[in-house]
PASEBA-1860 file (N, C-alpha, C; in nm, 3 decimals):
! residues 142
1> XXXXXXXX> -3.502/-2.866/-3.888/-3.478/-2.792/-3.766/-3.587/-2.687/-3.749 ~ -3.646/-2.687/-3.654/-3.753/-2.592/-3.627/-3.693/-2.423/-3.647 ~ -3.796/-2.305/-3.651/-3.752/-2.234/-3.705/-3.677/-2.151/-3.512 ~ -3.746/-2.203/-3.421/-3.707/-2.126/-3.324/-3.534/-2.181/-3.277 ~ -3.505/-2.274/-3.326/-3.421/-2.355/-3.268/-3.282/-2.274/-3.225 ~ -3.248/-2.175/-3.312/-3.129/-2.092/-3.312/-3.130/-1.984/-3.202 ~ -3.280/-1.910/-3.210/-3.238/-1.853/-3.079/-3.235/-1.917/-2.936 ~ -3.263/-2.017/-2.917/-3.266/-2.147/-2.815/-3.094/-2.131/-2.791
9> XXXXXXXX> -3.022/-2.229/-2.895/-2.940/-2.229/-2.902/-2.836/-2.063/-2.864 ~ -2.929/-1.967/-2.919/-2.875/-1.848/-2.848/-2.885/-1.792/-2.748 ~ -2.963/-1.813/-2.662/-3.017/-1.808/-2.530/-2.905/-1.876/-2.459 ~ -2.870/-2.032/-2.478/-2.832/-2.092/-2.396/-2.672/-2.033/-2.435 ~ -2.582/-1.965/-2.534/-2.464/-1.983/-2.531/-2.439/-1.816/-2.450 ~ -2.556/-1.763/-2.453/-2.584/-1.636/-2.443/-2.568/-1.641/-2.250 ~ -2.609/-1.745/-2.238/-2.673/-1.753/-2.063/-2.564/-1.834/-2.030 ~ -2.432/-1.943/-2.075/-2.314/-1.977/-2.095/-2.189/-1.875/-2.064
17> XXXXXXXX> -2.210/-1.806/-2.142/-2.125/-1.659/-2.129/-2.138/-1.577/-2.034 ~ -2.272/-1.543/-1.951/-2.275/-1.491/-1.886/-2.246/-1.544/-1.694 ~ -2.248/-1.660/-1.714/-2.195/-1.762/-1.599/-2.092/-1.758/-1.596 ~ -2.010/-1.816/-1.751/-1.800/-1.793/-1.717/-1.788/-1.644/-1.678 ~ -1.858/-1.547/-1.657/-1.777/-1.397/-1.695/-1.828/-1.408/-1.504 ~ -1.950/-1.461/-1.490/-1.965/-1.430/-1.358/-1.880/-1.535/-1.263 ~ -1.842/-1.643/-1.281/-1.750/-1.688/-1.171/-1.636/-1.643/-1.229 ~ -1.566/-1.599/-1.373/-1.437/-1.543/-1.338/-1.433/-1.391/-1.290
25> XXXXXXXX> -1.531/-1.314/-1.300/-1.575/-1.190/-1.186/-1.522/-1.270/-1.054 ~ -1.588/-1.344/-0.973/-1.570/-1.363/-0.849/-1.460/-1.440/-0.822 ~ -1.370/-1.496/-0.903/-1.241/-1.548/-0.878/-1.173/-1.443/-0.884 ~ -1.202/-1.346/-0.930/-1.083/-1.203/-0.971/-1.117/-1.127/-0.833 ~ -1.212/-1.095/-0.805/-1.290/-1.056/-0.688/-1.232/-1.150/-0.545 ~ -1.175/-1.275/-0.533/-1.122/-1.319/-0.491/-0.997/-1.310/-0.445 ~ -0.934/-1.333/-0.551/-0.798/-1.259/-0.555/-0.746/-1.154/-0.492 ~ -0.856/-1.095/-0.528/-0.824/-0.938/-0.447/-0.833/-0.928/-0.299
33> XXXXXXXX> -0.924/-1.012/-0.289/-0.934/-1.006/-0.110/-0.854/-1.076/-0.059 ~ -0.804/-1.256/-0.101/-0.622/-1.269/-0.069/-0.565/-1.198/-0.070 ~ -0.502/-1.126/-0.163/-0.406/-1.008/-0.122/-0.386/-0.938/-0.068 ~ -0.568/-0.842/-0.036/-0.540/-0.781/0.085/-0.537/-0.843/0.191 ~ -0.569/-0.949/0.260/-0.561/-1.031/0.354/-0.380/-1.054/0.375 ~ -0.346/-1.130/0.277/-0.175/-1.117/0.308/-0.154/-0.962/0.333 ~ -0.190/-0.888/0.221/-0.089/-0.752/0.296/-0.118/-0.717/0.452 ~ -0.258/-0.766/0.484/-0.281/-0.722/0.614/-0.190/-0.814/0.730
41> XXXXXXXX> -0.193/-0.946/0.666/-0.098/-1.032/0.779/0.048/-0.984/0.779 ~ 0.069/-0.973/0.654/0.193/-0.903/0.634/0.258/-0.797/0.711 ~ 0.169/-0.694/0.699/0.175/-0.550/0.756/0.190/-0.581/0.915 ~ 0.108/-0.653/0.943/0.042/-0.706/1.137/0.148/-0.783/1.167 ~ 0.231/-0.827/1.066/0.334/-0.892/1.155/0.456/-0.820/1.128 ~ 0.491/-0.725/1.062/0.657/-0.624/1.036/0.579/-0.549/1.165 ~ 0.431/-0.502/1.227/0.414/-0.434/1.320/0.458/-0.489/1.472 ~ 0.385/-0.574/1.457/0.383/-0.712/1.577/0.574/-0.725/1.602
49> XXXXXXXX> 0.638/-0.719/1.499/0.785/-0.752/1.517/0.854/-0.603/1.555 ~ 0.780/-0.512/1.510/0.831/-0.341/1.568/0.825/-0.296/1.697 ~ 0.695/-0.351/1.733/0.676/-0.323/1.885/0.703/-0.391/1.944 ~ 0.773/-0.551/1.926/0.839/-0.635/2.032/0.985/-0.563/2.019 ~ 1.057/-0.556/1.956/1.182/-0.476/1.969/1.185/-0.347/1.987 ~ 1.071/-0.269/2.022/1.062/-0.121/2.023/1.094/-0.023/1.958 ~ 1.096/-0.067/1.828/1.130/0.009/1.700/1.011/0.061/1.649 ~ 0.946/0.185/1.746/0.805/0.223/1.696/0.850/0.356/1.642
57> XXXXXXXX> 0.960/0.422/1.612/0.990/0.549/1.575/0.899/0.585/1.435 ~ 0.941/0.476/1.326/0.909/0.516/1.210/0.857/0.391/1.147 ~ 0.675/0.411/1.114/0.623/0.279/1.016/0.589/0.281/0.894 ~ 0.687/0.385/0.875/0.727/0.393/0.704/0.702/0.281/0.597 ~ 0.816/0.164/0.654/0.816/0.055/0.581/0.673/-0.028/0.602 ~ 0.636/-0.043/0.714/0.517/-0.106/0.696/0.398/-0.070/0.642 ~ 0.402/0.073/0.623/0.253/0.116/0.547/0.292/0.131/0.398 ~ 0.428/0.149/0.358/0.474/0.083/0.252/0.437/-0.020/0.199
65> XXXXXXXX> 0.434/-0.130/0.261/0.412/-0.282/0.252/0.225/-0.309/0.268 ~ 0.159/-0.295/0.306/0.063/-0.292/0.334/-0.005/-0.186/0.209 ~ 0.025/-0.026/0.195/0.025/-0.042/0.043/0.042/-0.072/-0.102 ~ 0.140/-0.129/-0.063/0.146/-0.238/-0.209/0.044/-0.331/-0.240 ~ 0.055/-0.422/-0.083/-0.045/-0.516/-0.147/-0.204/-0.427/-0.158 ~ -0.225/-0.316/-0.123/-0.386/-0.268/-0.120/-0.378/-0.249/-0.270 ~ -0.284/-0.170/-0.359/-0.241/-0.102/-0.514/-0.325/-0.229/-0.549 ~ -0.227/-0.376/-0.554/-0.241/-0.508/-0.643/-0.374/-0.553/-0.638
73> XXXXXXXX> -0.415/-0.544/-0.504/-0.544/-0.533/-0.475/-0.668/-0.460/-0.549 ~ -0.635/-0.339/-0.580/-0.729/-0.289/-0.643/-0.720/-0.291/-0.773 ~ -0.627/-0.305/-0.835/-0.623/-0.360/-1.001/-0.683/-0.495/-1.001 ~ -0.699/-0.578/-0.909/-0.799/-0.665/-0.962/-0.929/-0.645/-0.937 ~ -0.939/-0.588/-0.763/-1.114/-0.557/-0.799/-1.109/-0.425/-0.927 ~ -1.078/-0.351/-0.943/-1.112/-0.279/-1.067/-1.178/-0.388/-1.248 ~ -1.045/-0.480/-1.229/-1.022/-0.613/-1.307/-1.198/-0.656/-1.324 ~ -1.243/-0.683/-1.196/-1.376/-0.765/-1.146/-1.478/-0.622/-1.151
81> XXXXXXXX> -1.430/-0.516/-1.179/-1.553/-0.388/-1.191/-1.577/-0.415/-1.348 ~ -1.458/-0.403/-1.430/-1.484/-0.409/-1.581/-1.556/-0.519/-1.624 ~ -1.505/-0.614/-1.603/-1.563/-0.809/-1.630/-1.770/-0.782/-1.591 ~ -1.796/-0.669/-1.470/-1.920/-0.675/-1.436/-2.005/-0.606/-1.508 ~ -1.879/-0.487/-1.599/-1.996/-0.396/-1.710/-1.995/-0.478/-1.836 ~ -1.951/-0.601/-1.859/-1.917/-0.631/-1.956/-2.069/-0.728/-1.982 ~ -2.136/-0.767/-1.834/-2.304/-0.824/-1.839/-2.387/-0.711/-1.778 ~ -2.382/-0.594/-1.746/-2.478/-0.533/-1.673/-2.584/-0.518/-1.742
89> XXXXXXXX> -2.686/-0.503/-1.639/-2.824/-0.546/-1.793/-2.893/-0.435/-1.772 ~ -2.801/-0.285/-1.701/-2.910/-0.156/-1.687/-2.771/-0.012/-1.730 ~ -2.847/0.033/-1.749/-2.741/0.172/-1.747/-2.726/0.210/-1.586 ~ -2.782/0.207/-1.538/-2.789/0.243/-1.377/-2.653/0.104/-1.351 ~ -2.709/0.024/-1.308/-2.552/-0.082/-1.320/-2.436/-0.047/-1.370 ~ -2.446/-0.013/-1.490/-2.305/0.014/-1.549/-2.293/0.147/-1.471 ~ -2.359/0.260/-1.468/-2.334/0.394/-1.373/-2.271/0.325/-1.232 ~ -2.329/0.237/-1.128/-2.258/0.247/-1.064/-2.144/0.163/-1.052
97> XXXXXXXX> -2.105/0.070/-1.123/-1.968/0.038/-1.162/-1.894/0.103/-1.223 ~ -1.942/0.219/-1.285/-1.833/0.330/-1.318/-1.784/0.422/-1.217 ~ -1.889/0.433/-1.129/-1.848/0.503/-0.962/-1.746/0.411/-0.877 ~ -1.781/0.297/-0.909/-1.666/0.188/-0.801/-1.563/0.251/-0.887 ~ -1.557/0.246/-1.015/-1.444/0.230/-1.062/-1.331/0.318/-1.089 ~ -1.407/0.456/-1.072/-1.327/0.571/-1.071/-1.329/0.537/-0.875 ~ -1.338/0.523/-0.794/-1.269/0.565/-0.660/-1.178/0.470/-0.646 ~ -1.213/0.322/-0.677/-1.083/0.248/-0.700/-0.924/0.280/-0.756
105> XXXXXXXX> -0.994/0.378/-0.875/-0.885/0.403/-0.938/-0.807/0.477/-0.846 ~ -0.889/0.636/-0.819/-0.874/0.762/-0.741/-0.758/0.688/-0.642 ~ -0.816/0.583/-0.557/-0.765/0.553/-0.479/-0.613/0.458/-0.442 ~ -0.642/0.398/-0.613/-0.481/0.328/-0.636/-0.374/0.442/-0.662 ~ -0.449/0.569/-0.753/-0.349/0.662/-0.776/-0.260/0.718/-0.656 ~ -0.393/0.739/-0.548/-0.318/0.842/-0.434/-0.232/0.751/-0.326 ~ -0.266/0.621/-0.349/-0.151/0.464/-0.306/0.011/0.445/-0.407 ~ -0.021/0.462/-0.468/0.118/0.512/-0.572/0.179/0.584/-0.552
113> XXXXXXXX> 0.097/0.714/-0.562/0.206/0.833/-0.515/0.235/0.880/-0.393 ~ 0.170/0.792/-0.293/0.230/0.804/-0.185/0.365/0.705/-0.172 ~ 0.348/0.602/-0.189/0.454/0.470/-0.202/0.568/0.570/-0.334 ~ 0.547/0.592/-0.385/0.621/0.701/-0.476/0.740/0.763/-0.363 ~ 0.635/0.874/-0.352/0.741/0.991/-0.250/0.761/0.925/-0.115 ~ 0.772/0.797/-0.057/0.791/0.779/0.061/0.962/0.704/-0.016 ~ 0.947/0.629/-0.106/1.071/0.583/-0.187/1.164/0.706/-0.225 ~ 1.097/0.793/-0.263/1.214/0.936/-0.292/1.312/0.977/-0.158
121> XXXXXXXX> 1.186/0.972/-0.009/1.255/1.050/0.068/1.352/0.948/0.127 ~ 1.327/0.798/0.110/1.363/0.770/0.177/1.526/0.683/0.130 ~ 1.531/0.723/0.004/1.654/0.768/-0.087/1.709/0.890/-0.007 ~ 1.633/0.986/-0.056/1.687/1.114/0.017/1.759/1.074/0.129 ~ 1.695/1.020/0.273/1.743/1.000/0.357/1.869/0.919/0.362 ~ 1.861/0.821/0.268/2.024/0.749/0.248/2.126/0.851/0.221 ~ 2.080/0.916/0.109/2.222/0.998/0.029/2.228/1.070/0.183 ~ 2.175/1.173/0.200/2.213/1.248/0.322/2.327/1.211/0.420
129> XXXXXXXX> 2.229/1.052/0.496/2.308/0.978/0.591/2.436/0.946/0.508 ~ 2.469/0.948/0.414/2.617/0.846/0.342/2.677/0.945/0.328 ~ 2.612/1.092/0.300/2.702/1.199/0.258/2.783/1.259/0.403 ~ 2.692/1.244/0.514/2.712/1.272/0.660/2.814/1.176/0.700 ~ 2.831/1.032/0.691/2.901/0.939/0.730/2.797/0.883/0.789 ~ 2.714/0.884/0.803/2.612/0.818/0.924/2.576/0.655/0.860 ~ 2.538/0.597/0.966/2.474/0.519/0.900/2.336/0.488/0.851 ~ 2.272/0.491/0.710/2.141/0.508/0.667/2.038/0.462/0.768
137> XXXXXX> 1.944/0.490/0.720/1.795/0.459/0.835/1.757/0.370/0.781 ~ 1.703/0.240/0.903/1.660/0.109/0.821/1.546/0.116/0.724 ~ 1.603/-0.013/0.670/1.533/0.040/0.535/1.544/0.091/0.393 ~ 1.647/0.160/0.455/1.648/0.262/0.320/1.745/0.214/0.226 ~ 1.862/0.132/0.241/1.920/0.069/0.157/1.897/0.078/0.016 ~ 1.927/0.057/-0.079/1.891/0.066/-0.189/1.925/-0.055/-0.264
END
């Protein structure tokens, strides 16, 4: 066996690896944009069904819904930020996938805790209405 033969062989399992990581990057990267795509059809049609019955008071539930799927959404592109430092071939690369990756985050956090406290109040708003006799505000069911 020649003496170069191994790094050959390392090159190619080397340049192997870096192909699976890059189409499962862009299948994950994929993913993510289905989802937001459903949440958006999703969202466009609890809207589309609000304003044909004229139930435009409160779109609580729909930006509810529409943030969920953005959250799921961004745990996978985040998913597809990590998978990309895992070949970056510069420090500058990995720098700015560490910038995607903290506003991604930033941005799933402040999607949480909004979907968070919109679920608290809108508890709140049940107990209230049940404690009143009323009947709860749609939605809020538990």
């Amino acid at each position: 066996m020649p003496a170069s033969a191994p790094t050959t062989l390392h090159a190619l399992a080397e340049h192997g690896v870096i192909e699976a990581v890059l189409w499962l990057k862009l299948s994950v990267e994929t993913i993510g944009a289905v989802i937001i795509a459903l949440g958006i059809f999703g969202a466009g049609w609890l809207f589309l069904k609000a304003l044909l019955r004229r139930q435009t008071a409160d779109f609580t539930a729909i930006r509810l819904t529409l943030a969920r799927y953005l959250a799921l959404a961004l745990e996978f592109q985040l998913g597809a930020d990590i998978l990309s430092t895992a070949i970056a071939p510069s420090w500058e690369q990995i720098g700015k996938l560490g910038a995607i990756a903290v506003i991604r985050t930033a941005l799933n956090f402040f999607l949480s805790r909004e979907m968070k406290e919109e679920k608290l109040d809108s508890a709140e708003q049940h107990v209230t209405a049940k404690a009143a006799g009323a009947s709860p505000p749609p939605g809020a069911e538990g």
